[in-house]
C-alpha positions in Angstrom: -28.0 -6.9 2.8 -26.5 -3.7 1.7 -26.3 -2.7 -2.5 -23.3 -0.8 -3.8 -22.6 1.6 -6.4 -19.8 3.0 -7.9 -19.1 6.0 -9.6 -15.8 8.4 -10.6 -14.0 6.5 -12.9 -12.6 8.1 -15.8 -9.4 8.8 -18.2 -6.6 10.5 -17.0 -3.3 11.4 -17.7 -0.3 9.6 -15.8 0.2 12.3 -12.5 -3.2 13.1 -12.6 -6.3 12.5 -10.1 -9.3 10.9 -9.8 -11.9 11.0 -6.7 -14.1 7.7 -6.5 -17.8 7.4 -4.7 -19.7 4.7 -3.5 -22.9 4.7 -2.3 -24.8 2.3 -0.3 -28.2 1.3 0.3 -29.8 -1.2 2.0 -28.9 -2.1 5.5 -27.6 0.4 8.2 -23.9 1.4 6.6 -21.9 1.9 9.7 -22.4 -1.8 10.4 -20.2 -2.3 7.7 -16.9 -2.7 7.1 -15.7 -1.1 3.7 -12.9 -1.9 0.9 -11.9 -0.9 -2.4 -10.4 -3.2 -4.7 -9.1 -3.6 -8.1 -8.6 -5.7 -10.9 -6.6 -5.2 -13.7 -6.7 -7.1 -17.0 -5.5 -11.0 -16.8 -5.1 -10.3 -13.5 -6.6 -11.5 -10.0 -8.8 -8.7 -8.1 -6.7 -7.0 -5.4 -6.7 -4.7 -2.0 -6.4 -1.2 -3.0 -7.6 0.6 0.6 -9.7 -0.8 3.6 -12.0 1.1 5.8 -13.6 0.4 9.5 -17.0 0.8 10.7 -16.6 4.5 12.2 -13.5 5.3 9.5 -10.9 5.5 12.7 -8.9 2.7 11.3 -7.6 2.3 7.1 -4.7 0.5 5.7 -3.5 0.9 2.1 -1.6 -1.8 -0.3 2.0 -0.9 -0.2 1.6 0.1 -4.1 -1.1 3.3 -3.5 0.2 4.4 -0.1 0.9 8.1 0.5 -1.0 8.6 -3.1 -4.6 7.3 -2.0 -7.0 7.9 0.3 -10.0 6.3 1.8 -12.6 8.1 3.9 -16.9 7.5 4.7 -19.2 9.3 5.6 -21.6 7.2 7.2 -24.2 9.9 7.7 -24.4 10.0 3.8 -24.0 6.4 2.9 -20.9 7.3 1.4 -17.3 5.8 1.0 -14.8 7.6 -1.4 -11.2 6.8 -2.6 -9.4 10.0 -3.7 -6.5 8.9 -6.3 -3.7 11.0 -6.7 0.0 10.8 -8.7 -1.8 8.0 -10.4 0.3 5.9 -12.9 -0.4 4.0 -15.4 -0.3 1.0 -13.1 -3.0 1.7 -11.5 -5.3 1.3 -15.1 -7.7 -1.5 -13.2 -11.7 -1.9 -13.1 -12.4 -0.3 -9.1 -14.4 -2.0 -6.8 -16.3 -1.0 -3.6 -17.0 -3.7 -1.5 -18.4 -4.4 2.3 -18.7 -7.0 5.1 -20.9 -6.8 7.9 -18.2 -6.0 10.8 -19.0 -6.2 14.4 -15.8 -4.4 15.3 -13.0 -1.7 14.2 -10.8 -4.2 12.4 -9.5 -4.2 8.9 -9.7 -7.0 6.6 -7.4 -7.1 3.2 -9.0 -9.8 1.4 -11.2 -10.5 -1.3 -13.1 -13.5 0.5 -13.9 -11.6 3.7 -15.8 -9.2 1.8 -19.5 -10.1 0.7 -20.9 -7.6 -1.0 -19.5 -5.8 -4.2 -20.7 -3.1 -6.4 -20.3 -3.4 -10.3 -17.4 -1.9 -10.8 -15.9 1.4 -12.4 -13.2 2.1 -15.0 -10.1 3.6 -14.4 -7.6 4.2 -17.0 -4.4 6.0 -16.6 -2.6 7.0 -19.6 1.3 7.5 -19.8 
């Protein structure tokens, strides 16, 4: 079992930036696959950026690509989303979130991942 924690969130202004952490503990990290989701208010929780194992292989929802970033470093526990250009759209509660992967692929859903840190605040203002 592997525990999650968030941290980064803030208030920004609309074209502004934001760097997200999460840090793991627990079981070995590089056995697992990472995500980051999102959920916005009245609204179902959603794919933001995906991770594998060794970090050779991300994909990104069409609505963040070219703006955000997902990278780990597995020798510090550590996966971070860097934000930039953000929009007000992308006002949401952030997740971090992992599933025990036995290889390199990607997976976009909520259901394949089982473990999910609390959650931090994002708020973009226009």
């Amino acid at each position: 079992q592997v525990q999650l924690v968030e941290s980064g969130g803030g208030l920004v202004q609309a074209g502004g930036s934001l760097r997200l952490s999460c840090a793991a503990s627990g079981r070995t990290f590089s056995l697992y696959g990472m995500g980051w989701f999102r959920q916005a208010p009245g609204k179902e929780r959603e794919f933001v950026a995906v991770i594998s194992r060794g970090g050779s292989n991300t994909d990104y929802a069409d609505s963040v690509k070219g703006r955000f970033s997902v990278s780990r470093d597995n020798a510090k526990n550590t996966m971070v989303l860097q934000m930039n250009s953000l929009k007000s759209e992308d006002t949401a509660v952030y997740y971090c979130a992992a599933r025990a992967a036995p290889g390199m692929v990607v997976r976009t859903q909520v259901s394949d991942y089982a473990y999910w840190g609390q959650g931090t605040q994002v708020t973009v203002s226009s």
